[in-house]
mmCIF file of the N, C-alpha and C atoms, coordinates in Angstrom:
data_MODEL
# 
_entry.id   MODEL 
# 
loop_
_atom_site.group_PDB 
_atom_site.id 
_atom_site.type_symbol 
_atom_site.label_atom_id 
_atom_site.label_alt_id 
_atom_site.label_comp_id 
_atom_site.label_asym_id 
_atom_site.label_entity_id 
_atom_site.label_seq_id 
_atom_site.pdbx_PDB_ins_code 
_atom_site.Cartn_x 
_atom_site.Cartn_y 
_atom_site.Cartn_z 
_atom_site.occupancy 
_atom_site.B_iso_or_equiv 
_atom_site.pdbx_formal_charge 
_atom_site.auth_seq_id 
_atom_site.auth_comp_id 
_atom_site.auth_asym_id 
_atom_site.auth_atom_id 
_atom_site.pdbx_PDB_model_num 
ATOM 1   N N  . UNK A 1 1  ? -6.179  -101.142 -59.881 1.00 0.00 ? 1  UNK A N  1 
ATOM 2   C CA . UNK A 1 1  ? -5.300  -102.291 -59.956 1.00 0.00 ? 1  UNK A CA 1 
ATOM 3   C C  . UNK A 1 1  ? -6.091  -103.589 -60.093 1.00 0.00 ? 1  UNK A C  1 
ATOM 4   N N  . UNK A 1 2  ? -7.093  -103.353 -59.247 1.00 0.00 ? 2  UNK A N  1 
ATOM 5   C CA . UNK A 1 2  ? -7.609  -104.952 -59.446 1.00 0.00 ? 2  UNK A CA 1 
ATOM 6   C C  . UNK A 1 2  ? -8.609  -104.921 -60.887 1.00 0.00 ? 2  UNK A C  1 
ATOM 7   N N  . UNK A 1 3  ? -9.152  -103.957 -61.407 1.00 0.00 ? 3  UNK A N  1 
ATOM 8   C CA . UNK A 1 3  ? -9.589  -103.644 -62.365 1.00 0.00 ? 3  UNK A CA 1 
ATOM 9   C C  . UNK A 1 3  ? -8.550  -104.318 -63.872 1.00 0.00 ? 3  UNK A C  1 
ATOM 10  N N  . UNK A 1 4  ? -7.875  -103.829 -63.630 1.00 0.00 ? 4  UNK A N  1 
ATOM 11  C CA . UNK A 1 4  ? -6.597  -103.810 -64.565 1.00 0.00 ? 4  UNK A CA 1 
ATOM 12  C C  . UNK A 1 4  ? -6.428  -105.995 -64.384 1.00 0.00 ? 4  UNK A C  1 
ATOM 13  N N  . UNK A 1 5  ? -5.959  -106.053 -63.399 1.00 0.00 ? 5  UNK A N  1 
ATOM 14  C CA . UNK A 1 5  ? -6.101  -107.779 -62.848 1.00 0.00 ? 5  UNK A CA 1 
ATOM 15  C C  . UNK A 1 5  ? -7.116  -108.255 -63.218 1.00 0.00 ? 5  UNK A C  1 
ATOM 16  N N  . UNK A 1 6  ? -8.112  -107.175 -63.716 1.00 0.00 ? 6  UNK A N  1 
ATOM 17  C CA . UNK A 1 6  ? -9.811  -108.571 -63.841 1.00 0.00 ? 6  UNK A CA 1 
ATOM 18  C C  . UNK A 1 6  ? -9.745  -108.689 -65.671 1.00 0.00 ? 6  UNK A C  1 
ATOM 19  N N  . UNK A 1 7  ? -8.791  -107.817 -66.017 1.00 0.00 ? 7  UNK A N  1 
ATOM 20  C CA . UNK A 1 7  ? -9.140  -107.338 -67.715 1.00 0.00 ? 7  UNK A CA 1 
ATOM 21  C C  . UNK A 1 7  ? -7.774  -108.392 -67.832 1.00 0.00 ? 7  UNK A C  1 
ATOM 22  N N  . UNK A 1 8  ? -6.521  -108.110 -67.431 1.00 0.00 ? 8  UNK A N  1 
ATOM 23  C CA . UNK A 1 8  ? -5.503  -109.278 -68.219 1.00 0.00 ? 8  UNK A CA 1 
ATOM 24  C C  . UNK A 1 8  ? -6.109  -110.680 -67.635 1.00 0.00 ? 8  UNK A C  1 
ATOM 25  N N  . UNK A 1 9  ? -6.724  -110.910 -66.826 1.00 0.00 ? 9  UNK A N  1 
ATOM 26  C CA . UNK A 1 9  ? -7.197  -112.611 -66.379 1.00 0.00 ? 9  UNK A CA 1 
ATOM 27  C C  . UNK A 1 9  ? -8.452  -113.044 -67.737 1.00 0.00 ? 9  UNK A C  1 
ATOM 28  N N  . UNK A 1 10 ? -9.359  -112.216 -68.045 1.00 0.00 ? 10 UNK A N  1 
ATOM 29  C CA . UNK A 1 10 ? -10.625 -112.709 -69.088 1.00 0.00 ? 10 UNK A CA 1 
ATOM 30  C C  . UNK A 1 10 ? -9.964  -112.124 -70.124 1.00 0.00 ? 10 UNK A C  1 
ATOM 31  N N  . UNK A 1 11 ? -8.821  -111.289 -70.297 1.00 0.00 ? 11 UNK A N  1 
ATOM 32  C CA . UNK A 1 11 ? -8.419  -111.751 -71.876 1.00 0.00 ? 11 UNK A CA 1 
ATOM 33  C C  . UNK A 1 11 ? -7.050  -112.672 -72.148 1.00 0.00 ? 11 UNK A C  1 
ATOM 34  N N  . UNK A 1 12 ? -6.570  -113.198 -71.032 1.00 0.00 ? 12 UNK A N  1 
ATOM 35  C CA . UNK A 1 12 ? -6.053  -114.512 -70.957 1.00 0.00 ? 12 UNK A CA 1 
ATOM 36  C C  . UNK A 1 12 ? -7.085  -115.643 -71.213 1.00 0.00 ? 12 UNK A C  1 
ATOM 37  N N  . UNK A 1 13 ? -7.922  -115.626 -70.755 1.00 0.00 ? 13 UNK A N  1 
ATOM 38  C CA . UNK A 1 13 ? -9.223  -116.133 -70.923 1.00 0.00 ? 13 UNK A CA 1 
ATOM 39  C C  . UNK A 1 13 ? -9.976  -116.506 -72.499 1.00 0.00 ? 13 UNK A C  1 
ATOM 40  N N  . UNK A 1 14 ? -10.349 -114.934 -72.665 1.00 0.00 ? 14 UNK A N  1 
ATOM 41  C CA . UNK A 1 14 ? -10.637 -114.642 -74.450 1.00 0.00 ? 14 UNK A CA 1 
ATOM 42  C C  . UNK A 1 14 ? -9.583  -115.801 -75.442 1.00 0.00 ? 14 UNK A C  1 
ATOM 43  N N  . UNK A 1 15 ? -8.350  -115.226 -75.419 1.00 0.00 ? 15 UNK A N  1 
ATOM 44  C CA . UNK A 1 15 ? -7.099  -115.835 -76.020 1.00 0.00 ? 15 UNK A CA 1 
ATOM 45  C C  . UNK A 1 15 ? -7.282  -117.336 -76.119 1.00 0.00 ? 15 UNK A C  1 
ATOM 46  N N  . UNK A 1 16 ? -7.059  -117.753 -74.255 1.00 0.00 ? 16 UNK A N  1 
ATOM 47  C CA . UNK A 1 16 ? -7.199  -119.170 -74.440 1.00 0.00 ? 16 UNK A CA 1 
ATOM 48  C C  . UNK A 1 16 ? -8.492  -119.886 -74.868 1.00 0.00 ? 16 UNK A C  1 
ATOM 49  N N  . UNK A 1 17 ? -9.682  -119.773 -75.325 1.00 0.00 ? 17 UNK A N  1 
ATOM 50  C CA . UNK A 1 17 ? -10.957 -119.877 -75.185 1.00 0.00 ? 17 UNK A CA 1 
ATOM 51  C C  . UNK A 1 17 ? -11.118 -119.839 -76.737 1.00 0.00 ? 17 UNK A C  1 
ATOM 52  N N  . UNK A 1 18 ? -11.066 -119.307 -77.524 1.00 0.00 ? 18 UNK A N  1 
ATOM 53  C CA . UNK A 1 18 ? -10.595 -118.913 -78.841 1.00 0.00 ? 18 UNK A CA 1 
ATOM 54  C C  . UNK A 1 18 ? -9.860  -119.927 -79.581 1.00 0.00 ? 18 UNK A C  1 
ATOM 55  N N  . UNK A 1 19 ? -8.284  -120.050 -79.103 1.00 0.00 ? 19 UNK A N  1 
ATOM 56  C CA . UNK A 1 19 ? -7.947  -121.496 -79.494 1.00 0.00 ? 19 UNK A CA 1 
ATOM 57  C C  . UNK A 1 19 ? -8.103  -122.508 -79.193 1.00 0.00 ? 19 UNK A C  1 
ATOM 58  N N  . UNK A 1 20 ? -9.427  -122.701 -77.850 1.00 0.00 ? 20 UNK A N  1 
ATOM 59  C CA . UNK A 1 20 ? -9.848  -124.117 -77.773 1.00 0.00 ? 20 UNK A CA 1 
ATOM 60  C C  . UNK A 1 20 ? -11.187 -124.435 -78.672 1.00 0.00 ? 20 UNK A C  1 
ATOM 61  N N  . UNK A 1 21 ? -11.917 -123.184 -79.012 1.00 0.00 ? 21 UNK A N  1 
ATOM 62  C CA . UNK A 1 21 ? -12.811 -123.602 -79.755 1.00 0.00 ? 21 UNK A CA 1 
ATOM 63  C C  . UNK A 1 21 ? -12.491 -123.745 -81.395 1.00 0.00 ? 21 UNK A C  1 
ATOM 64  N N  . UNK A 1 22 ? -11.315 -123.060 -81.685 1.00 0.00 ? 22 UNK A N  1 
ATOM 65  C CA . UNK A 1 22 ? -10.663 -123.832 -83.122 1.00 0.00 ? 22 UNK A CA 1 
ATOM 66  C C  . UNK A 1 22 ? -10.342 -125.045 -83.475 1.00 0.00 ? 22 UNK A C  1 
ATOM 67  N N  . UNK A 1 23 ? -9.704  -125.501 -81.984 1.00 0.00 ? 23 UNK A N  1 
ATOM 68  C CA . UNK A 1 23 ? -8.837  -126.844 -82.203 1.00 0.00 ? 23 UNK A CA 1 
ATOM 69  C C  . UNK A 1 23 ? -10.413 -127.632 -82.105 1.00 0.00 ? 23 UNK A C  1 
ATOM 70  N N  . UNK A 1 24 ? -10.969 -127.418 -81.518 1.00 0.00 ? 24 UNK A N  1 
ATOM 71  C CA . UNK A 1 24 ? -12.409 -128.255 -81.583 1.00 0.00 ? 24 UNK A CA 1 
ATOM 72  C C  . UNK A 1 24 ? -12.932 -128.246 -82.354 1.00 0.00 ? 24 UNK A C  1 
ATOM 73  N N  . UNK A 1 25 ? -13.366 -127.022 -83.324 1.00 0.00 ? 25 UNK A N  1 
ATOM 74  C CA . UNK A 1 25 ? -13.635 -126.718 -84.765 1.00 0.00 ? 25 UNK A CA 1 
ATOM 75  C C  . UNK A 1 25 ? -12.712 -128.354 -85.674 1.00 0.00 ? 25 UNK A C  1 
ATOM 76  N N  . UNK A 1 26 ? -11.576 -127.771 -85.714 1.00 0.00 ? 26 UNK A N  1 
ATOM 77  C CA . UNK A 1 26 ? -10.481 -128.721 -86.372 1.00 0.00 ? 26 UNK A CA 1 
ATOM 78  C C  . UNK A 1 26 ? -10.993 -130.132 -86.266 1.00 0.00 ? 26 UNK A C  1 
ATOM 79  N N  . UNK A 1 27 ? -11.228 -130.664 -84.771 1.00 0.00 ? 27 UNK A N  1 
ATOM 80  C CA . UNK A 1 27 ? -11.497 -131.844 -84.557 1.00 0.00 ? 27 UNK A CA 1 
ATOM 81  C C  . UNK A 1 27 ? -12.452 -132.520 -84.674 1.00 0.00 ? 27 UNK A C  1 
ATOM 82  N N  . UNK A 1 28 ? -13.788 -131.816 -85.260 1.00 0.00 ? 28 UNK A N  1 
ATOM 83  C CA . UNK A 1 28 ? -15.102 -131.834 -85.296 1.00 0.00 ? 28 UNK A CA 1 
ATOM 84  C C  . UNK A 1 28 ? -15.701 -132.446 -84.098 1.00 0.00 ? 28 UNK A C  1 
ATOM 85  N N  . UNK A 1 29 ? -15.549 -131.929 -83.160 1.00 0.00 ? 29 UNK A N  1 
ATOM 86  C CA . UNK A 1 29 ? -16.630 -131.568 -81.938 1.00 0.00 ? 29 UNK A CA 1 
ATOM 87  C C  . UNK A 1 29 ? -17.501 -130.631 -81.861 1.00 0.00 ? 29 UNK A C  1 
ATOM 88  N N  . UNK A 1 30 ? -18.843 -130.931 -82.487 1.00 0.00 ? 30 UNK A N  1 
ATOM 89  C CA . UNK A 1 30 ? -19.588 -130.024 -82.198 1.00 0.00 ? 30 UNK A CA 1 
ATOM 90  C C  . UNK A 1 30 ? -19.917 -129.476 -80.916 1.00 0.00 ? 30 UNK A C  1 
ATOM 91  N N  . UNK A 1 31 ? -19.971 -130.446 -79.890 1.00 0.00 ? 31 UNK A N  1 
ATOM 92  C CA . UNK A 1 31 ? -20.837 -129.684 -78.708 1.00 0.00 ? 31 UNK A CA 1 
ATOM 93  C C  . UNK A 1 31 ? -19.274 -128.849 -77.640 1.00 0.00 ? 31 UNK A C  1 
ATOM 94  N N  . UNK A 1 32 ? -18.277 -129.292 -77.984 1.00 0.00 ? 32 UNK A N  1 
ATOM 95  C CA . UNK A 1 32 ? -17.020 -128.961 -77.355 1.00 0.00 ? 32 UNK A CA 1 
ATOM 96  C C  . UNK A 1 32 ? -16.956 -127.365 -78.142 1.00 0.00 ? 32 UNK A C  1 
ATOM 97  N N  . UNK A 1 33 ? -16.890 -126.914 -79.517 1.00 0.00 ? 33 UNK A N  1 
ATOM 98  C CA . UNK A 1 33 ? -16.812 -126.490 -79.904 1.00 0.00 ? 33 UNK A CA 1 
ATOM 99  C C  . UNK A 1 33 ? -18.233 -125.176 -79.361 1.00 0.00 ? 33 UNK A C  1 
ATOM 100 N N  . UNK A 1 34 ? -19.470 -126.004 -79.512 1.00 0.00 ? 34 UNK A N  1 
ATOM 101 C CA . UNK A 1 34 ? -20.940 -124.927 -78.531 1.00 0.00 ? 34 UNK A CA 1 
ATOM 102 C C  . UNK A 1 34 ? -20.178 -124.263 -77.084 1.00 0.00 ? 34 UNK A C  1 
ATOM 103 N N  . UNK A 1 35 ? -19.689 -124.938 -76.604 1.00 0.00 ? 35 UNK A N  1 
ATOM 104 C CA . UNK A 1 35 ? -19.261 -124.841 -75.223 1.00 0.00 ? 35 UNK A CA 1 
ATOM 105 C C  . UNK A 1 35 ? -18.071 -124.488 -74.724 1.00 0.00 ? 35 UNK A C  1 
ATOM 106 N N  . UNK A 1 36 ? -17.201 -124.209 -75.637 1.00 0.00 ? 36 UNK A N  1 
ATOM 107 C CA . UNK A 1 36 ? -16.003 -123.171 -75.351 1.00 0.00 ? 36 UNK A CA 1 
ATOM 108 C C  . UNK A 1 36 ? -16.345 -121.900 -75.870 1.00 0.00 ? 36 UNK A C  1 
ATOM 109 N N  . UNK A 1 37 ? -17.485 -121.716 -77.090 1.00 0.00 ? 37 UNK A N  1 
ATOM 110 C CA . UNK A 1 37 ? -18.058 -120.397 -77.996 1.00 0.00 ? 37 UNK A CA 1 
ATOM 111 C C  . UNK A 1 37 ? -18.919 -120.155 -76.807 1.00 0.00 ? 37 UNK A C  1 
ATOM 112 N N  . UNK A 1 38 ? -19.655 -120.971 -76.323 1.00 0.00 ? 38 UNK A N  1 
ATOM 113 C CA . UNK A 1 38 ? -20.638 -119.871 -75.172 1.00 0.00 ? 38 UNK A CA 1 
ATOM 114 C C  . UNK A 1 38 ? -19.570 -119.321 -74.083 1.00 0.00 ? 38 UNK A C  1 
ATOM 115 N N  . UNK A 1 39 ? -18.487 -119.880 -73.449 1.00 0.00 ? 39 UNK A N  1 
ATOM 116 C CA . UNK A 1 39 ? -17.706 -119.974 -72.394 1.00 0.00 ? 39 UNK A CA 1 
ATOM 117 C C  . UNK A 1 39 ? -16.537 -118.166 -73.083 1.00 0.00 ? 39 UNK A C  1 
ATOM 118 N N  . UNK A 1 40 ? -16.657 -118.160 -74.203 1.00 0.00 ? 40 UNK A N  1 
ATOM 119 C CA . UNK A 1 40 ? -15.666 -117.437 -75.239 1.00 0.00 ? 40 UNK A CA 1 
ATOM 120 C C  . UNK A 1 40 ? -16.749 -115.960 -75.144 1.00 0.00 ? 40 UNK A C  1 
ATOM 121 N N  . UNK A 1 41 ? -18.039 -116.523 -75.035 1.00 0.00 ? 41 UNK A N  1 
ATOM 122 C CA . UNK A 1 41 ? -18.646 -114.765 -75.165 1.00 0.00 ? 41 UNK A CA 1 
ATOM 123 C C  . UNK A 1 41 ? -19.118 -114.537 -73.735 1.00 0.00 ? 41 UNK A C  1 
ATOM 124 N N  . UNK A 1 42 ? -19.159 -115.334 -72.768 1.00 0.00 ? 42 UNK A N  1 
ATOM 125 C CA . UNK A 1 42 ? -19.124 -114.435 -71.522 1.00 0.00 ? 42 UNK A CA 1 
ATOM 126 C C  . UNK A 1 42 ? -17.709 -114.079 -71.579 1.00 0.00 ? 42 UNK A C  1 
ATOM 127 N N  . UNK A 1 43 ? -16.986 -114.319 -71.179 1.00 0.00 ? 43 UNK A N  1 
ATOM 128 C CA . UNK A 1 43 ? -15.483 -113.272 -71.274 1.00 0.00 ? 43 UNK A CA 1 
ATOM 129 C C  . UNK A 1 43 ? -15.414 -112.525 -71.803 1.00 0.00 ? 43 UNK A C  1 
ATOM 130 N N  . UNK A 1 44 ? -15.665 -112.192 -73.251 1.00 0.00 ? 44 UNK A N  1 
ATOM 131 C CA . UNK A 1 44 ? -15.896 -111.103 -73.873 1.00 0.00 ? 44 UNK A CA 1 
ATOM 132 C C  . UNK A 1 44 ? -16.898 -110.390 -73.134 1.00 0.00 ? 44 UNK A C  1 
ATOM 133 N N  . UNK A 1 45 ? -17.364 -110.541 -72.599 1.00 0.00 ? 45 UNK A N  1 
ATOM 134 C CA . UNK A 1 45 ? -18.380 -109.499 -72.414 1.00 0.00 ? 45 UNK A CA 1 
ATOM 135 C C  . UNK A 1 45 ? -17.883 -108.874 -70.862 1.00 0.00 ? 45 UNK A C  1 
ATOM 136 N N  . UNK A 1 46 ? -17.651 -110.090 -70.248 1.00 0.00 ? 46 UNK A N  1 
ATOM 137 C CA . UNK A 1 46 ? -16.723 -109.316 -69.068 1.00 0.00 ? 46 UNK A CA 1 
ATOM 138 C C  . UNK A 1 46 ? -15.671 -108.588 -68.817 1.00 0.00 ? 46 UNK A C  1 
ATOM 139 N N  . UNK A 1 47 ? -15.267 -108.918 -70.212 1.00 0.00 ? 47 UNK A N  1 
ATOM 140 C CA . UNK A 1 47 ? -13.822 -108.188 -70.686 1.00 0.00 ? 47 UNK A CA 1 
ATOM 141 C C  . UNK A 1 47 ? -14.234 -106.595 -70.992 1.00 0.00 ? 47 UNK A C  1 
ATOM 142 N N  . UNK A 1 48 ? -15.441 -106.571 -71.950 1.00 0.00 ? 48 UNK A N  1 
ATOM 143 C CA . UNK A 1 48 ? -16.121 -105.427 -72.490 1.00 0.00 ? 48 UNK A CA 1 
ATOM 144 C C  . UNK A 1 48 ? -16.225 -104.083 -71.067 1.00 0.00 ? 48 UNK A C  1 
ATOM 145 N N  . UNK A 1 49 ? -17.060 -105.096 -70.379 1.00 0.00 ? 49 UNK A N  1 
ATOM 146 C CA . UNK A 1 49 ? -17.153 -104.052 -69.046 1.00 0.00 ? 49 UNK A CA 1 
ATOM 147 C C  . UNK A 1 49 ? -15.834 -103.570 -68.291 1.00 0.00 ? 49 UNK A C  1 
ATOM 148 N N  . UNK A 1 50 ? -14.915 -103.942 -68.345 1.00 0.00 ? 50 UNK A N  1 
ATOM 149 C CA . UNK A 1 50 ? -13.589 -103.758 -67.917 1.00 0.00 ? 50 UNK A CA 1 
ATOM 150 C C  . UNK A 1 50 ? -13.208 -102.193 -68.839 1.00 0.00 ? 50 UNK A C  1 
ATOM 151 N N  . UNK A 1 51 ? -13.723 -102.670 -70.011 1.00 0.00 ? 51 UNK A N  1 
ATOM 152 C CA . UNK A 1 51 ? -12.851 -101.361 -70.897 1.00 0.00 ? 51 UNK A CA 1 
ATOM 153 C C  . UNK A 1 51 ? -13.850 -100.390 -70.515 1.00 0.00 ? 51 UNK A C  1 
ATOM 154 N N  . UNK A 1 52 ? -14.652 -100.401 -70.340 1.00 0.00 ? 52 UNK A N  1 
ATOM 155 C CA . UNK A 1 52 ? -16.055 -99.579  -70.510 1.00 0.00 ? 52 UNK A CA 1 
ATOM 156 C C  . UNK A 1 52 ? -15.777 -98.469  -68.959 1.00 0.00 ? 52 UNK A C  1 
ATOM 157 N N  . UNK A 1 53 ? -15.576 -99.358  -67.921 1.00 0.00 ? 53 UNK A N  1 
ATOM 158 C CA . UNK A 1 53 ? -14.911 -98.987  -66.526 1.00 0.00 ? 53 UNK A CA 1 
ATOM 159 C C  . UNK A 1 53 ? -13.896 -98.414  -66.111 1.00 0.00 ? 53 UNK A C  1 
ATOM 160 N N  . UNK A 1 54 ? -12.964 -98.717  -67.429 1.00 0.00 ? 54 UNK A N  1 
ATOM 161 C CA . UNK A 1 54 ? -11.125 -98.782  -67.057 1.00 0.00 ? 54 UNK A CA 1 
ATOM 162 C C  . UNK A 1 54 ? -10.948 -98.014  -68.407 1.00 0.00 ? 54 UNK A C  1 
ATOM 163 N N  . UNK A 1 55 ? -11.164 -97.913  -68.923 1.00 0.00 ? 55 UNK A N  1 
ATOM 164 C CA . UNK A 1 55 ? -10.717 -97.106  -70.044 1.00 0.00 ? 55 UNK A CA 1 
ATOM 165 C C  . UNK A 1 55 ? -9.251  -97.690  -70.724 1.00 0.00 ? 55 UNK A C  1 
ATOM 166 N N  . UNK A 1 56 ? -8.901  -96.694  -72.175 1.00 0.00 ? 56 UNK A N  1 
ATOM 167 C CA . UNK A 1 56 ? -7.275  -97.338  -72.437 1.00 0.00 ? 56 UNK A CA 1 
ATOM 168 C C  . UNK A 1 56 ? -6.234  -97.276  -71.735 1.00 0.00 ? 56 UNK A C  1 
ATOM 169 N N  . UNK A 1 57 ? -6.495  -97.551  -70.338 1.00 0.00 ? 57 UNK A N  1 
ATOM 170 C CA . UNK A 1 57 ? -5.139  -97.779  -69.289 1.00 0.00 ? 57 UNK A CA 1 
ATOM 171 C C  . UNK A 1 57 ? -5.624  -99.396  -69.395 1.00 0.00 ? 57 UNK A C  1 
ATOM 172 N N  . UNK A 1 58 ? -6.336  -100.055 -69.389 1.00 0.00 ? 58 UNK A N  1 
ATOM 173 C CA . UNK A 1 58 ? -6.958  -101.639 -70.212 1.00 0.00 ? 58 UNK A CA 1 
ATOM 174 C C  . UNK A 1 58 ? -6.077  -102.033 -70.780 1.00 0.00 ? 58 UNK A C  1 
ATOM 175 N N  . UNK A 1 59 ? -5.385  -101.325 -71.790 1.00 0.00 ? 59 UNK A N  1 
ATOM 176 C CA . UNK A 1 59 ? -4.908  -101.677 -72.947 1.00 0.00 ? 59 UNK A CA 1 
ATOM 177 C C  . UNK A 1 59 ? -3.564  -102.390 -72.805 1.00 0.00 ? 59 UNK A C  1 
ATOM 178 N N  . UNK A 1 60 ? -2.671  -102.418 -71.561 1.00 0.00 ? 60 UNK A N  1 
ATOM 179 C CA . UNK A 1 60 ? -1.664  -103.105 -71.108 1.00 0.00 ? 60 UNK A CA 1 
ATOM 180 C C  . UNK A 1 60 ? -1.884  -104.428 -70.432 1.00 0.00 ? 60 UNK A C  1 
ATOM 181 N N  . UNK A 1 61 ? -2.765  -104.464 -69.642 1.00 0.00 ? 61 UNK A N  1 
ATOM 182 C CA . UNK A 1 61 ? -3.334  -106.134 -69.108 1.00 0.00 ? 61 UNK A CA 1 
ATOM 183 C C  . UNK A 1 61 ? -3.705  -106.473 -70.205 1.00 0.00 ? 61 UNK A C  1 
ATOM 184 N N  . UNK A 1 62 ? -4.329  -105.754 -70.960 1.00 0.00 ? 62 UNK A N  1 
ATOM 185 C CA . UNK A 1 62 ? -5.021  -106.785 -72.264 1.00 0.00 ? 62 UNK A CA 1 
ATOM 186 C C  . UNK A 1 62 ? -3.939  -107.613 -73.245 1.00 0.00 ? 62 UNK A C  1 
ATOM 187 N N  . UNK A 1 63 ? -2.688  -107.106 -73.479 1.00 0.00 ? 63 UNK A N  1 
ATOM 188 C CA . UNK A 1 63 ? -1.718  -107.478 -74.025 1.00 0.00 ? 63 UNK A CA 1 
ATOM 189 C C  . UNK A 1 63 ? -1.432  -108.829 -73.453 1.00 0.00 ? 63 UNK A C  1 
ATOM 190 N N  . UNK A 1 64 ? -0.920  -107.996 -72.653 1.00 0.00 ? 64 UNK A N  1 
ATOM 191 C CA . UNK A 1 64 ? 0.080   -108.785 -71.172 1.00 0.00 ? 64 UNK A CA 1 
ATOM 192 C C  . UNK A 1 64 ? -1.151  -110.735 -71.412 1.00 0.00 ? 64 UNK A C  1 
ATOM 193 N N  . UNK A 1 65 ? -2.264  -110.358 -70.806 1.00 0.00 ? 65 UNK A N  1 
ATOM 194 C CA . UNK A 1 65 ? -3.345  -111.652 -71.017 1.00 0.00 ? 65 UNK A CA 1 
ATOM 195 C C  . UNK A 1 65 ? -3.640  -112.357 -71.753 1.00 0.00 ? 65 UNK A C  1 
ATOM 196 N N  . UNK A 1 66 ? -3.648  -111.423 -73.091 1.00 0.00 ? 66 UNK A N  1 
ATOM 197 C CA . UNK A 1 66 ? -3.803  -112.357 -74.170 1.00 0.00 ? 66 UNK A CA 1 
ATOM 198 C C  . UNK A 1 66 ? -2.907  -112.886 -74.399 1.00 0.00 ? 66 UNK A C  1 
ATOM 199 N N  . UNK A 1 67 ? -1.379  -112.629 -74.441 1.00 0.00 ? 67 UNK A N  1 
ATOM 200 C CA . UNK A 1 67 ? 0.350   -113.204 -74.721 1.00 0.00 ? 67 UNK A CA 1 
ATOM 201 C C  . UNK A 1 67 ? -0.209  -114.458 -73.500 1.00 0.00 ? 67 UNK A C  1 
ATOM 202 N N  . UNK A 1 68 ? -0.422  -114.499 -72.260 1.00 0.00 ? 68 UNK A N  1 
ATOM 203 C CA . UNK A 1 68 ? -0.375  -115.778 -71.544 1.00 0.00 ? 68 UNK A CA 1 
ATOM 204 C C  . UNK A 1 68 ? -1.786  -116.908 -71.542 1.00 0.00 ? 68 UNK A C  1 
ATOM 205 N N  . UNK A 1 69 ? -2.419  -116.388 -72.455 1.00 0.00 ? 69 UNK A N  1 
ATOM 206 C CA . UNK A 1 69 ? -4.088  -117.281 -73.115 1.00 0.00 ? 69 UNK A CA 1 
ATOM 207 C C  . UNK A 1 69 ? -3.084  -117.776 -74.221 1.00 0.00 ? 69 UNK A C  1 
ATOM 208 N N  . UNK A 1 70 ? -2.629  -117.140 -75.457 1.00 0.00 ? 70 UNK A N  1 
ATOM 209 C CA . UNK A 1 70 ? -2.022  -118.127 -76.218 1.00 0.00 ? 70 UNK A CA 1 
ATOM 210 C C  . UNK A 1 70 ? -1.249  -119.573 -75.994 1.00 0.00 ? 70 UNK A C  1 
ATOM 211 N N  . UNK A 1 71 ? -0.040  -118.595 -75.253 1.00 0.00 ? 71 UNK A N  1 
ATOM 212 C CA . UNK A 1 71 ? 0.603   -119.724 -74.001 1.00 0.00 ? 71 UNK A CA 1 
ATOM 213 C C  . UNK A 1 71 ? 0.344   -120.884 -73.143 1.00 0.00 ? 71 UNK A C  1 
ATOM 214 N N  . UNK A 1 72 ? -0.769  -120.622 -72.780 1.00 0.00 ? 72 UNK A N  1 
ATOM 215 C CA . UNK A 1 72 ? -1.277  -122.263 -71.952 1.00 0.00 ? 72 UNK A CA 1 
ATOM 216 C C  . UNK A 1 72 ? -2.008  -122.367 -73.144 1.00 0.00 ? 72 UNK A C  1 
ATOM 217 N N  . UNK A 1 73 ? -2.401  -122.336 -74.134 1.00 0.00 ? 73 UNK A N  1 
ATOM 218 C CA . UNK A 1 73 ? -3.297  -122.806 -75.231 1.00 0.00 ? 73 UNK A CA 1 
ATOM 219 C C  . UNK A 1 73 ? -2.488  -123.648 -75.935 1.00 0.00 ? 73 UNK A C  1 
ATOM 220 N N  . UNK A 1 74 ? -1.381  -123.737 -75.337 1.00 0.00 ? 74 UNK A N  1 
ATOM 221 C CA . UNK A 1 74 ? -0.437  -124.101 -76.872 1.00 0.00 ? 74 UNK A CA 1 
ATOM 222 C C  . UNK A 1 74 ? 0.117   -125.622 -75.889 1.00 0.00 ? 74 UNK A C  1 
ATOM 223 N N  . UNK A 1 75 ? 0.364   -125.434 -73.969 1.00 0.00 ? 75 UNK A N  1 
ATOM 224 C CA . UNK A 1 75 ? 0.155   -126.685 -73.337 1.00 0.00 ? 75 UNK A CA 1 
ATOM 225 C C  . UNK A 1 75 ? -0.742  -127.379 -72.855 1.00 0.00 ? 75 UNK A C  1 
ATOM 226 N N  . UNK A 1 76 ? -1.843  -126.969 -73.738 1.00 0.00 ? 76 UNK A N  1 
ATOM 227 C CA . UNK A 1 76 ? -3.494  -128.180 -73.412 1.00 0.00 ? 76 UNK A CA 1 
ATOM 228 C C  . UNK A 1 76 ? -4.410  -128.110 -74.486 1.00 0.00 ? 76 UNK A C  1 
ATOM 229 N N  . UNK A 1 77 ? -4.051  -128.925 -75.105 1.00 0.00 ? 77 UNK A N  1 
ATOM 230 C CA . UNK A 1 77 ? -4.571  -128.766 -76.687 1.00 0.00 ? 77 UNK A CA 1 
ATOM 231 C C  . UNK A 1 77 ? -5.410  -130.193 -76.642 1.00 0.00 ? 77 UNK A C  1 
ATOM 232 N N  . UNK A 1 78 ? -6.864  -129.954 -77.153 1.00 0.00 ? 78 UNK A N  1 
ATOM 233 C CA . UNK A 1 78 ? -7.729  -130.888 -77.522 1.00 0.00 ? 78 UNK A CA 1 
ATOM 234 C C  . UNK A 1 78 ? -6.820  -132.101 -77.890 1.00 0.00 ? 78 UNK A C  1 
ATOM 235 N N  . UNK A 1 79 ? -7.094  -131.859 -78.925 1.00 0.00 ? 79 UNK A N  1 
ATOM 236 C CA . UNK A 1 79 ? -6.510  -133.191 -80.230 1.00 0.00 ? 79 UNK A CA 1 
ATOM 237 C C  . UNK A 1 79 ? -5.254  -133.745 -79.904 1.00 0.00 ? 79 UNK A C  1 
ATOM 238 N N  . UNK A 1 80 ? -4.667  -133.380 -78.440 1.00 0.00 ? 80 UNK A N  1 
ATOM 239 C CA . UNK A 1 80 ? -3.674  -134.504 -78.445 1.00 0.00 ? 80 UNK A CA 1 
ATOM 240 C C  . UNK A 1 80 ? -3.628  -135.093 -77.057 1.00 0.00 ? 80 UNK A C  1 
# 
């Protein structure tokens, strides 16, 4: 369970992290843009060990996390 809780939180994470380094892309911030991409591959990688641990029972937090990373991505947006 908490396994499952550590994989939908860093790919809520992934998700949101992803569209902050686009909108920064967009906005030309380079170092905002360095620093959500470094912030974007530790999660991935913590995320990685989750599947690696947890196997495709993963595969439901991962949904579930990434649907609520889009979601606050969409109420804290750089550029505005």
């Amino acid at each position: 369970m908490i396994l499952a809780l550590a994989v939908g939180v860093t790919d809520a994470a992934i998700t949101f992290l992803g569209w902050q380094r686009l909108d920064s892309w967009l906005t030309g911030s380079r170092w905002r843009v360095l620093a959500w991409d470094a912030a974007l591959t530790v999660a991935i990688g913590v995320n990685t060990m989750g599947y690696v641990r947890g196997g495709w029972e993963m595969l439901v937090p991962s949904v579930v996390g990434s649907g609520i990373g889009t979601l606050a991505a969409f109420h804290w947006k750089i550029g505005t």
